[in-house]
C-alpha positions, -999 to +999 in steps of 0.1 A: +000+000+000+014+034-010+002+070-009+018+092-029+009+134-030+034+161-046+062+162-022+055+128-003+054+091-002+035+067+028+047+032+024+032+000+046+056-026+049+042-058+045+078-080+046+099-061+072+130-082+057+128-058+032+128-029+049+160-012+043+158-021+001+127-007-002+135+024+017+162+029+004+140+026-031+116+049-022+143+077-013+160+071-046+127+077-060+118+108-041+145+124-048+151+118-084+115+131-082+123+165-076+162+167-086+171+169-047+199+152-030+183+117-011+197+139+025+170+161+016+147+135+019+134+128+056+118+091+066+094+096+096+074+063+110+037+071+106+028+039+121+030+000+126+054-011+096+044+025+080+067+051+070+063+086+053+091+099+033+089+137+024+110+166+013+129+187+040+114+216+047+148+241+049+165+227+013+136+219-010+113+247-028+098+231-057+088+256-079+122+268-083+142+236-082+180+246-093+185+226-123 
């Protein structure tokens, strides 16, 4: 199960043996996204085997993304 919206992604975990690949996919994903660097990227737990990866808030504007 994923949600994504503009500048997020919430992820449930259904095979926590795979935690750290998929994570680590997700970030990839996020921040190719939106042309950020993946330590712009912040992983929060939003619940059991849930976790919400978003943009940090000091880095990322994303209307005027430095290309």
């Amino acid at each position: 199960m994923t949600f994504e919206t503009a500048t997020s992604v919430t992820h449930k975990l259904w095979d926590r043996s795979n935690m750290h690949s998929e994570l680590d996919a997700l970030v990839h994903d996020l921040s190719v996204r939106h042309n950020t660097p993946k330590s712009n990227i912040a992983v929060h737990a939003s619940g059991p085997n849930t976790f919400t990866l978003s943009l940090n808030h000091g880095e990322a504007n994303l209307e005027t993304v430095n290309l």
